[in-house]
Structures are given as C-alpha cells and as structure tokens.
Phi, psi and omega in degrees: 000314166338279184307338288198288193303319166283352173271302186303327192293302178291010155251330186283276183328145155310161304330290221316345174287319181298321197259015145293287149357277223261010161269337187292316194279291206289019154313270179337315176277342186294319191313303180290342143098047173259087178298311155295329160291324172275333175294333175292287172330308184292320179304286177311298188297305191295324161299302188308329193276343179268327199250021183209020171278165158288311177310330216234349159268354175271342201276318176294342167302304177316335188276326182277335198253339218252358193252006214231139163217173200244122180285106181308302161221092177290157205207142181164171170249355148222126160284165151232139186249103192281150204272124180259017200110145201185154190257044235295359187248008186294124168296124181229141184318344190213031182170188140265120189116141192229114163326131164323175156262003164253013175274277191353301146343302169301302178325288195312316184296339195279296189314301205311311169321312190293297153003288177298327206245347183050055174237168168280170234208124170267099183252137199235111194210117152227223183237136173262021158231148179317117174111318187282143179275159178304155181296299223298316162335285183327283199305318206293335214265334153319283152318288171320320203283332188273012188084017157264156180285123181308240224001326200264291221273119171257126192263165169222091206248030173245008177315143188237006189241237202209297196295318168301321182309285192326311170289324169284350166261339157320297177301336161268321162294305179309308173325315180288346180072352170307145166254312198228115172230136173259133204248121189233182194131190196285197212256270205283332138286023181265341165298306187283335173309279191322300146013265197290303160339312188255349142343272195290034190043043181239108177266139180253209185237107164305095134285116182262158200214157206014084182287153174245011168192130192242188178260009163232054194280133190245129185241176197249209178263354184278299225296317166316327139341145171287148155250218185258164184237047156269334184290320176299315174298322178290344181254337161317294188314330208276326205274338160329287182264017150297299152345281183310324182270358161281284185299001225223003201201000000 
C-alpha cells in the first residue's frame, strides 16, 4: 500500500498528471490513426519524465558542485553573503519578510562562519523588480535575530544581479580595508558567483552552502518517477549564466 501511495502521488502531482494526460491523447491519436500526433505526444510526455527525474537533474547539477568542498578550517576578514530569494511580504515573528528556503541555507552557513571566525558579515542583496522590497534588510533582520552583532553586519541593497553583488561588494571592501573575503551562497551558484568576482578584479574564498549533490548519492526506484524541473531549471538557468556572463562582462 505504501509503494501504491508513492506511485500515485507522483502521477497525480505536476509534471506527472500532465503526462499521464499526454499518454491518454497518444492513446486517442493512436486510436484515431493520427500517427504524428501520437509521436508529438509521446516525445513531450517522454521529455517531462526524463527532465524531471532525479538522476538526470543531479548529473546536471553535478558538473556546477562537484568540483566545490567545504573548508574545514577558512580564514578571511569578511564574509560576503549573496541574496538567494525572499518572501519579501511574508509575515514574520520579528518583521515583515522572510527569507526563500535557499536563502536559509545560506543564511544558517554565513551565520555559523561568522561564529567561527567572529568577522563582519556583507550582505548583498537588493531587488530586481519595481515594487518588491530588498534582500538585504530582510536577511540582516535574520542575522541578528540568530545572534550576529549589528556591529558585524554591512547591508548592500541595490544590487539586482550576481554581477552588481559583485561590484558592489568590491566597492565596499575597498572602502573597508577588507583583504580576504569568503563568498558564500549555494553550491550550484558558485561558479558563476567566482566568476562574476573576478569579472571585477576581486578574488574571493569560495564557500559553498546547501549542496544538492555528492558523490556517493544513491538513488532508489521512487527516484525514477516524474518530480519537480526545479533541479534542472536551476542548473539550465546557473550554465546560461555562465555563458552569458563570459561574453557579456
């Protein structure tokens, strides 16, 4: 009953309802002897289940995280903490706004680090659309609450990119007398983060924070199943703006 119940959620849940949907029409065009129709169909429905497997969104991952470890023991004189997403009208125990849940990530790592090394803490965030409030409030409102000191914390809230985090935390470290900064944000955003930094003449200390894939990640027959095409967008989206961001800078 178990296997039962996990098999159905994931044909009832997106993708899997659609593409049960589009196995039902090439039924209908087969039925109907629309041959091209059911081969369109069939093509589409097989691509959502393939792109929306685990195995085939971590292997696309893999290539931005797996080359990234976590320093046992990092050294520097600033962190800088890059803004992943917020919730920004979201009700909260101490505001208004909320961190994403892959901002959490970040957050909790930036925090432990500051912890550890007792340095200040940059946080680079603002917004890219007309209306919406800034990252960087939000998370400093975060921090503090987790125990860094507002002393530690410098917010930076108009960056609207990766490339602006960059330059605009370049411009505060020089102002700042920083020497050595560790860059933290996720795992599968460190490549183009390292990147866009060294765009601008800045080398940082790479941390990486919520990896989404290792190397002895073992999957099961659930794994196989349609999911979600968050893993695969995140990794379409981070090797885009790789691209993009060679030529284009």
């Amino acid at each position: 009953m178990f296997g039962l119940k996990k098999i159905l959620t994931h044909f009832l849940l997106p993708p899997g309802i659609f593409i049960v949907l589009l196995v039902i029409s090439v039924l209908w065009f087969l039925f109907k002897k629309n041959y091209k129709g059911a081969t369109i169909n069939f093509i589409i429905a097989s691509l959502m289940w393939f792109f929306s497997i685990a195995p085939v969104s971590n292997f696309l991952l893999s290539g931005l995280e797996s080359d990234l470890k976590v320093s046992k023991n990092p050294s520097g004189d600033v962190i800088v903490l890059l803004g992943g997403g917020v919730y920004d009208n979201a009700p909260d125990m101490s505001g208004m706004g909320a961190p994403s849940e892959e901002m959490d990530a970040r957050i909790i790592t930036a925090v432990r680090l500051q912890k550890k090394l007792d340095v200040p803490v940059i946080i680079s965030g603002g917004t890219a659309y007309k209306g919406r409030k800034a990252e960087a409030p939000i998370v400093k409102r975060f921090l503090s609450d987790l125990g860094v000191p507002e002393s530690k914390l410098i917010v930076e809230d108009k960056s609207r990119d990766t490339i602006e985090n960059a330059k605009s935390t370049k411009r505060i470290c020089d102002k700042m007398k920083f020497r050595k900064a560790i860059l933290v944000t996720s795992a599968f955003h460190l490549k183009r983060s390292i990147m866009s930094f060294e765009k601008v003449g800045m080398k940082v200390v790479p941390f990486p924070a919520n990896f989404r894939t290792w190397s002895d990640n073992k999957y099961t027959w659930e794994s196989y199943l349609p999911g979600g095409f968050d893993g695969t967008a995140i990794a379409v989206h981070e090797y885009l703006g790789l691209l993009f961001y060679k030529f284009a800078y």
